[in-house]
NUNUBA-344125 format. One record per atom (N, C-alpha, C): residue number from 1; atom name; x, y, z. Coordinates in pm, 1 decimal, padded with zeros to 6 digits. Layout:
N
{site NUM; "CA"; {X; Y; Z}}
...
***
This chain:
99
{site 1; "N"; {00083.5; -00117.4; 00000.0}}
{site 1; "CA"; {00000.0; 00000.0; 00000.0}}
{site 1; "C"; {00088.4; 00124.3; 00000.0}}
{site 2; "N"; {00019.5; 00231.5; -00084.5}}
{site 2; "CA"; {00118.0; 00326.2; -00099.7}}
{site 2; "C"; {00052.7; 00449.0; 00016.0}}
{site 3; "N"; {00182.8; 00489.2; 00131.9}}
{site 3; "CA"; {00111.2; 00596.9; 00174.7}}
{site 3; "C"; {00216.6; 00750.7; 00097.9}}
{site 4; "N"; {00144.7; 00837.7; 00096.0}}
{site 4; "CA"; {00189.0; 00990.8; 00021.7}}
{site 4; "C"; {00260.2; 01023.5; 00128.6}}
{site 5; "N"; {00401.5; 01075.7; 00153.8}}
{site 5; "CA"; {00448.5; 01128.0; 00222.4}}
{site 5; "C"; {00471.4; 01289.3; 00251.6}}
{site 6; "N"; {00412.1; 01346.6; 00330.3}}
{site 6; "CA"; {00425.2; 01528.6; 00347.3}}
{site 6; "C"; {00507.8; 01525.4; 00397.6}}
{site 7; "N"; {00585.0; 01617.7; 00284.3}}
{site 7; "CA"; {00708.9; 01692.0; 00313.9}}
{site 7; "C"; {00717.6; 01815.4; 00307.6}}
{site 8; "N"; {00795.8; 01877.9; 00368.5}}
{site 8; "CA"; {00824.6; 02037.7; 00305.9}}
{site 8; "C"; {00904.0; 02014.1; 00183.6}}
{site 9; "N"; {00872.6; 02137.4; 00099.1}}
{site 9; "CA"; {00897.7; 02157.3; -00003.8}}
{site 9; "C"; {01043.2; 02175.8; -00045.5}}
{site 10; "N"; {01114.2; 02278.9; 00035.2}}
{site 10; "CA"; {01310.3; 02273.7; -00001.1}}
{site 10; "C"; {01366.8; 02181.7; 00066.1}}
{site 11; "N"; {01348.8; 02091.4; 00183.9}}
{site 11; "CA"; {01434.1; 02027.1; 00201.8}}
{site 11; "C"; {01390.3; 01839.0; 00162.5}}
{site 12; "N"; {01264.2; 01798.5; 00181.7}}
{site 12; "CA"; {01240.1; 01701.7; 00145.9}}
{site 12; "C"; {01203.7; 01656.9; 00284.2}}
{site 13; "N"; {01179.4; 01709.7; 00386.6}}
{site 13; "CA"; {01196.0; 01653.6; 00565.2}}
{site 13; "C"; {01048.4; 01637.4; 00556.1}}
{site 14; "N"; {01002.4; 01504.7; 00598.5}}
{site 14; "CA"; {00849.8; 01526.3; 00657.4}}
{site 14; "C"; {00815.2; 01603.6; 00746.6}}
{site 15; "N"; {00678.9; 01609.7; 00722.9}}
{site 15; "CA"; {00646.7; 01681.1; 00868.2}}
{site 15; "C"; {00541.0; 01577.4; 00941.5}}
{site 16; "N"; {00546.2; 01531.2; 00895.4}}
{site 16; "CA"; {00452.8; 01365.7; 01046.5}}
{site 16; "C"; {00590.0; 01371.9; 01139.3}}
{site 17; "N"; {00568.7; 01347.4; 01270.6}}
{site 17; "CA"; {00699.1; 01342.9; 01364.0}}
{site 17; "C"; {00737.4; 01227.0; 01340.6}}
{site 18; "N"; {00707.0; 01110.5; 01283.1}}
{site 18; "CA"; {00738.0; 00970.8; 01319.6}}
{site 18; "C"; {00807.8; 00971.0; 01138.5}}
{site 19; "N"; {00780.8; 01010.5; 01079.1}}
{site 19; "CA"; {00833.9; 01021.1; 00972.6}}
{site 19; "C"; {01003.8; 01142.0; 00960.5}}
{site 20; "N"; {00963.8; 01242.5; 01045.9}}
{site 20; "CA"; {01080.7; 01343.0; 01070.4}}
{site 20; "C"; {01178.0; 01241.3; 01141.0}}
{site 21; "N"; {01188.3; 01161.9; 01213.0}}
{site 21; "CA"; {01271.8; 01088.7; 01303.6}}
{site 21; "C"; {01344.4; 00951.3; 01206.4}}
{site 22; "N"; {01199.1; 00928.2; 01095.0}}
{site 22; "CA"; {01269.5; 00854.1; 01016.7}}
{site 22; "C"; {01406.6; 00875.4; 00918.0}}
{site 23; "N"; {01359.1; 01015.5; 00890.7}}
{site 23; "CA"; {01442.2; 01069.3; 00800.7}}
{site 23; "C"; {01623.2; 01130.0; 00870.2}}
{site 24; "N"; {01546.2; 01148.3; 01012.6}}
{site 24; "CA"; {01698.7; 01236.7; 01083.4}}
{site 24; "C"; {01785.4; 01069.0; 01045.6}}
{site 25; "N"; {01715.7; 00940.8; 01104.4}}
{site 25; "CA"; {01824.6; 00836.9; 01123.6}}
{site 25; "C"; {01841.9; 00840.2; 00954.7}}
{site 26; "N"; {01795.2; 00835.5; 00915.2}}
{site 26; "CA"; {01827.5; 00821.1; 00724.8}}
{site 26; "C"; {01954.1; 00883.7; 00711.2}}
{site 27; "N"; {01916.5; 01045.1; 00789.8}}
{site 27; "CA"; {02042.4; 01119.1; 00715.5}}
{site 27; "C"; {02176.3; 01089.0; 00816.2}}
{site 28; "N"; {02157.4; 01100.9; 00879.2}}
{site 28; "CA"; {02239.4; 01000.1; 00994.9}}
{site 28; "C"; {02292.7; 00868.2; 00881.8}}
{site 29; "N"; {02260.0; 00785.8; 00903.9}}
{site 29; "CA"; {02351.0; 00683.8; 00828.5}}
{site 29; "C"; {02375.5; 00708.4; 00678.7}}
{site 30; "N"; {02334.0; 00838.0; 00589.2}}
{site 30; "CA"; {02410.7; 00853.8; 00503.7}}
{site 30; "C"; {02562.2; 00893.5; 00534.2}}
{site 31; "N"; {02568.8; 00957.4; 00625.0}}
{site 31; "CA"; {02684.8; 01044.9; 00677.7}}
{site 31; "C"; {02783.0; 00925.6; 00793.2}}
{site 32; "N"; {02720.3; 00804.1; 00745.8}}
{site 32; "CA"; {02828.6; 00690.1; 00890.5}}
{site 32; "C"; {02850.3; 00707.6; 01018.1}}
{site 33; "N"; {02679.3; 00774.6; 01039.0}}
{site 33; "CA"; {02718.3; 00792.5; 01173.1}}
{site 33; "C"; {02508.4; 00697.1; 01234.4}}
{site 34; "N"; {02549.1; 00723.6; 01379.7}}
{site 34; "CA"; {02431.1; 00618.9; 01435.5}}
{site 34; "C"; {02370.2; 00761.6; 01551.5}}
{site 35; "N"; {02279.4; 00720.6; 01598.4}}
{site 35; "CA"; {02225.1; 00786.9; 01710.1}}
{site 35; "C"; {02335.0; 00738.4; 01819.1}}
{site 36; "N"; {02357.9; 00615.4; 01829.4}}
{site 36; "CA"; {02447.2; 00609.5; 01946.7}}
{site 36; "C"; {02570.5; 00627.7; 01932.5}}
{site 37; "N"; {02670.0; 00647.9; 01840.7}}
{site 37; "CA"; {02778.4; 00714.1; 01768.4}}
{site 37; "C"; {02745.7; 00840.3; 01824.1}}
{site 38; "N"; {02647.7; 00944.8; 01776.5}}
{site 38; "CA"; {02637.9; 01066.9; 01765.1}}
{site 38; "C"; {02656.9; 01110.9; 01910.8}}
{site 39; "N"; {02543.6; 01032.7; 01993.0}}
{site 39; "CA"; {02558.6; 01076.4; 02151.5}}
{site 39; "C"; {02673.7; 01045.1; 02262.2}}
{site 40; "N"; {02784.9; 00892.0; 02158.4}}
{site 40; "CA"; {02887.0; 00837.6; 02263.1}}
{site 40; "C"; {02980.4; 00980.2; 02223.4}}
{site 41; "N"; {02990.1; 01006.9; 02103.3}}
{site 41; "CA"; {03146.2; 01159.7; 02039.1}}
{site 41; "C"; {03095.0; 01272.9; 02113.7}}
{site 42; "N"; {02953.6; 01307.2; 02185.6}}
{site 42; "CA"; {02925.1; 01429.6; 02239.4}}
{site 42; "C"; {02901.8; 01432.0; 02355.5}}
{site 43; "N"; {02940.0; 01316.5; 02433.1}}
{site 43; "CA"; {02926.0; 01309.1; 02579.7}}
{site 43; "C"; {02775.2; 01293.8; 02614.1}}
{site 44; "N"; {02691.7; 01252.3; 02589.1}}
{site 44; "CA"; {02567.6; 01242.2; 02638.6}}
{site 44; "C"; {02540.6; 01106.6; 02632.8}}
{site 45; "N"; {02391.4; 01056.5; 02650.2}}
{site 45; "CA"; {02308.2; 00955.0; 02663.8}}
{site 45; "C"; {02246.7; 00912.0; 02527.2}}
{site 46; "N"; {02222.9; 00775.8; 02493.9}}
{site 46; "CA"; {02167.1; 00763.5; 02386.5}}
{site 46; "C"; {02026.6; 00798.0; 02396.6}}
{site 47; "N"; {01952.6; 00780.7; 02520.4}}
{site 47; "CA"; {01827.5; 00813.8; 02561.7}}
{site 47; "C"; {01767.7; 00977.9; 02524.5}}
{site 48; "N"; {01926.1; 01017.2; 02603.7}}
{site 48; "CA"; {01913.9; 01210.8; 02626.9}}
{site 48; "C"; {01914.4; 01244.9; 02469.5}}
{site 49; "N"; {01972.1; 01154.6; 02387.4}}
{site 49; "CA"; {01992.4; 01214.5; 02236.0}}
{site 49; "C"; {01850.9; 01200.0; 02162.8}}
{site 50; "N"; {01764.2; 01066.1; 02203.6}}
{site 50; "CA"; {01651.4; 01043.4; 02114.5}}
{site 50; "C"; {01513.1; 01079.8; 02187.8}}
{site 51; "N"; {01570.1; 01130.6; 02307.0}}
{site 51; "CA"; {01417.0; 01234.5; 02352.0}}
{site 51; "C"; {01383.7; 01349.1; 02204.1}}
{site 52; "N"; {01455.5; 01402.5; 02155.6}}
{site 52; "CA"; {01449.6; 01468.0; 02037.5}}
{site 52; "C"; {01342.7; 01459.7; 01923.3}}
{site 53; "N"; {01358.5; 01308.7; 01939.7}}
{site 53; "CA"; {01205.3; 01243.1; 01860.8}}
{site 53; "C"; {01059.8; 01282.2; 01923.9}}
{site 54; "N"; {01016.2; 01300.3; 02026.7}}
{site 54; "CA"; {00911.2; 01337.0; 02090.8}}
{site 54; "C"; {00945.7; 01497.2; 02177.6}}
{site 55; "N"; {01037.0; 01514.2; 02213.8}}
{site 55; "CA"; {01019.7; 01653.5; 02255.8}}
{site 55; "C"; {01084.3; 01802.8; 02253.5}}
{site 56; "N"; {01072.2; 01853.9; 02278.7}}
{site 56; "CA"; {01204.7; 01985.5; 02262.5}}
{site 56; "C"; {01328.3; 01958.9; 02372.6}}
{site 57; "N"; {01408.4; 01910.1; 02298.6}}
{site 57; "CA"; {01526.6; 01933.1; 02374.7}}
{site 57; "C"; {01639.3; 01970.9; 02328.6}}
{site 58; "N"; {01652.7; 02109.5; 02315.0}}
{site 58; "CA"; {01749.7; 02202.6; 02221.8}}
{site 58; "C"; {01901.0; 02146.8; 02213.6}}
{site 59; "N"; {01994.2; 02082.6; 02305.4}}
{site 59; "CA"; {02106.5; 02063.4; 02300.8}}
{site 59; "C"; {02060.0; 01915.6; 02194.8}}
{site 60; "N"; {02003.2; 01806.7; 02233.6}}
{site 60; "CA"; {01945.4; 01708.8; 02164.8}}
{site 60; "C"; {01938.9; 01775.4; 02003.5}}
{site 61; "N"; {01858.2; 01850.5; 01933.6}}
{site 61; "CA"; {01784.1; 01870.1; 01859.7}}
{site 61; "C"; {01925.5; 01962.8; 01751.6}}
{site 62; "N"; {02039.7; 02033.4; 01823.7}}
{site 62; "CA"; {02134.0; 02104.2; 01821.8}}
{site 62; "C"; {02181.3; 01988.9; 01715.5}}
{site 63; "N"; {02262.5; 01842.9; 01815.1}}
{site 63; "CA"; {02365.7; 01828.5; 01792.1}}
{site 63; "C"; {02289.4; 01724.1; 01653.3}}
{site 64; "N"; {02155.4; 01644.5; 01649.5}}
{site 64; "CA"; {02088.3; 01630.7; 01545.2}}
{site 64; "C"; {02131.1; 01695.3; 01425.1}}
{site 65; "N"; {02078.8; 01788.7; 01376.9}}
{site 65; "CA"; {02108.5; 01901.0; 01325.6}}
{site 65; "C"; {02245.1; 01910.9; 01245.0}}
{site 66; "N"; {02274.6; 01920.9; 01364.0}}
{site 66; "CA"; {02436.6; 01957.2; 01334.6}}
{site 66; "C"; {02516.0; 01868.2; 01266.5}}
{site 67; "N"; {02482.5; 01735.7; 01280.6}}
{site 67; "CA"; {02556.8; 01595.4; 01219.3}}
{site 67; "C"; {02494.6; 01629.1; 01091.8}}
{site 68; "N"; {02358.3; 01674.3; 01078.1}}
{site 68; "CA"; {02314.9; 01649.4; 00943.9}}
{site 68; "C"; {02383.7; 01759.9; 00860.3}}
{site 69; "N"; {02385.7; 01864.4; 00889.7}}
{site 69; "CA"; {02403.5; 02004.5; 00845.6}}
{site 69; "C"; {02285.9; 02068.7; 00788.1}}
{site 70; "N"; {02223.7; 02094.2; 00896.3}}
{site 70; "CA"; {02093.4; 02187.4; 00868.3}}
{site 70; "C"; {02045.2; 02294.5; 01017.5}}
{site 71; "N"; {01956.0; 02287.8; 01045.3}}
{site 71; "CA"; {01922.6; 02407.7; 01173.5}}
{site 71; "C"; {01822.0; 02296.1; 01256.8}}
{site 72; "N"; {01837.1; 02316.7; 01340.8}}
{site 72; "CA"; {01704.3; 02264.2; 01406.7}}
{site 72; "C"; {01573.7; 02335.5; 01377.9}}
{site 73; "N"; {01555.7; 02456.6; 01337.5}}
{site 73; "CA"; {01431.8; 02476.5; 01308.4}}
{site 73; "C"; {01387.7; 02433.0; 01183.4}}
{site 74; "N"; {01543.7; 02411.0; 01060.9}}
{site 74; "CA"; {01478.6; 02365.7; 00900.8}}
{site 74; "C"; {01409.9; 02154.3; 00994.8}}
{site 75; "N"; {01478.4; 02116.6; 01046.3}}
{site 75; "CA"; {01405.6; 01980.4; 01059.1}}
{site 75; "C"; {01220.5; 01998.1; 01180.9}}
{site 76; "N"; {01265.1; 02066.6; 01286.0}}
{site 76; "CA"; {01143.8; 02077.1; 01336.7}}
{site 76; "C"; {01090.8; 02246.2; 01337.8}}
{site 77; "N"; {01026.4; 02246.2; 01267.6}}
{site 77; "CA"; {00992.9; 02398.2; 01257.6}}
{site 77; "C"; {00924.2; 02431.0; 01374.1}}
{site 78; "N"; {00776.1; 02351.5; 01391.3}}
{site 78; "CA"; {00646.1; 02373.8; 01449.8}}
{site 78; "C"; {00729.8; 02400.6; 01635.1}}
{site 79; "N"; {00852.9; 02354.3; 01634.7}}
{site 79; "CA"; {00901.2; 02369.6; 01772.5}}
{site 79; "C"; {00957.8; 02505.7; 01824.6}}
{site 80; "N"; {01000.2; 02587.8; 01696.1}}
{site 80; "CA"; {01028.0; 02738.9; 01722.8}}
{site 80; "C"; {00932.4; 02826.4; 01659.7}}
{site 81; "N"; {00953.5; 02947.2; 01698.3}}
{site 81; "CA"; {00916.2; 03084.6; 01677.3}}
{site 81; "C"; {00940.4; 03145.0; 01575.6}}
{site 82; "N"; {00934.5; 03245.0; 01582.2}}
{site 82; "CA"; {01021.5; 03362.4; 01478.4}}
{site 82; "C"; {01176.5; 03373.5; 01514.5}}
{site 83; "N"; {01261.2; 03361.9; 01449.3}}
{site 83; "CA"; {01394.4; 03380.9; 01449.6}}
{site 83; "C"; {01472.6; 03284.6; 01526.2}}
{site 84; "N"; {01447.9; 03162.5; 01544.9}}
{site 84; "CA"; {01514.2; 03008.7; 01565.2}}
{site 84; "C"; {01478.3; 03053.0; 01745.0}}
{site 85; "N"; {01421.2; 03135.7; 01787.6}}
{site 85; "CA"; {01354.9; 03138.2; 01953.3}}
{site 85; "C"; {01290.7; 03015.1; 01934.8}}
{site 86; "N"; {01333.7; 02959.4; 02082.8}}
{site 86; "CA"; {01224.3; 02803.1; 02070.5}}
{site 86; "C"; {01103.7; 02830.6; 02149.4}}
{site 87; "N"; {00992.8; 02783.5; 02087.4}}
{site 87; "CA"; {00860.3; 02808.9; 02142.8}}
{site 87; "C"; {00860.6; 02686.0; 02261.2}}
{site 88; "N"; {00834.3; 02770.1; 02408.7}}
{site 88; "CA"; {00825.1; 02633.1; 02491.4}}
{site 88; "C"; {00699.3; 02581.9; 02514.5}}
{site 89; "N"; {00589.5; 02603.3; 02401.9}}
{site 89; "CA"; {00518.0; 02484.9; 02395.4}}
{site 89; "C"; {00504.7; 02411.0; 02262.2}}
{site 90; "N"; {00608.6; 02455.1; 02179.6}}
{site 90; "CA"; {00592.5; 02377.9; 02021.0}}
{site 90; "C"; {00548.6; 02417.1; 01924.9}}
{site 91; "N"; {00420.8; 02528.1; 01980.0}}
{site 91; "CA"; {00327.0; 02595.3; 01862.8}}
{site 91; "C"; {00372.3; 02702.4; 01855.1}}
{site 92; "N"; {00368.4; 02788.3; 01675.7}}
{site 92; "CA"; {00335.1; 02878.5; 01692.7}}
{site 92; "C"; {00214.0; 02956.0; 01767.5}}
{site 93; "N"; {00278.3; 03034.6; 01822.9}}
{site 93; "CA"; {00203.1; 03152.2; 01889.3}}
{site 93; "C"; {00115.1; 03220.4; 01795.8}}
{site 94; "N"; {-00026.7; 03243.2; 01780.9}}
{site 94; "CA"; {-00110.8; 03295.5; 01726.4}}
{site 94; "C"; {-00218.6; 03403.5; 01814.6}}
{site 95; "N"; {-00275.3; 03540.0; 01762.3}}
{site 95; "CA"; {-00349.6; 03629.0; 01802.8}}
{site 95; "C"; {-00493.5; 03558.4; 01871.0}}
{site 96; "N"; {-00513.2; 03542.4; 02014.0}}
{site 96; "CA"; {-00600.2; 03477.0; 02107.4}}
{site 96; "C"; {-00733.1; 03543.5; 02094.9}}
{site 97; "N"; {-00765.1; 03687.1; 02014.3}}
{site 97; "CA"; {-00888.2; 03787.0; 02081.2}}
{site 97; "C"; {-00850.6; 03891.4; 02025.7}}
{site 98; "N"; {-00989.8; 03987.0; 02020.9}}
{site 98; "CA"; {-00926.3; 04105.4; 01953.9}}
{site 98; "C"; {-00926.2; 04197.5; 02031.7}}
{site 99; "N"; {-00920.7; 04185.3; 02189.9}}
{site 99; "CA"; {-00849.7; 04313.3; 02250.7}}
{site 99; "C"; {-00707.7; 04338.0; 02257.1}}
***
């Protein structure tokens, strides 16, 4: 069965989260490297590295990123703001009322 995959348009990154996570390990092993590679060379946890998949965790989401060579906001947008500020609840912020 064929499912359609949504992506953004310049980079090719889904935007389903379970699909974004597919793609970080994708680009990850184009580049010979692993999630647990990535987190043993940066001093962290393999755990602390793949919270990233479900939540905001900027140093996580950083060093992601960074292996790939892109921003953390080009892979998870919906998690920042205007100008790579991270939104600490994920969403953009939108006008509540018109006072």
């Amino acid at each position: 069965m064929f499912i359609p995959m949504d992506t953004t348009m310049e980079q090719g990154i889904p935007t389903d989260p379970l699909r974004t996570w597919e793609w970080v390990k994708y680009q990850l092993g184009l580049r010979g490297l692993t999630i647990r590679a990535l987190a043993r060379a940066n001093g962290i946890t393999h755990p602390a590295l793949t919270r990233a998949r479900r939540y905001r965790t900027p140093k996580a989401q950083r060093l992601l990123a960074q292996a790939i060579g892109v921003t953390p906001e080009t892979i998870w947008p919906e998690r920042y703001v205007n100008r790579g500020k991270r939104n600490s609840r994920g969403k953009a912020k939108t006008n509540q009322g018109g006072l």
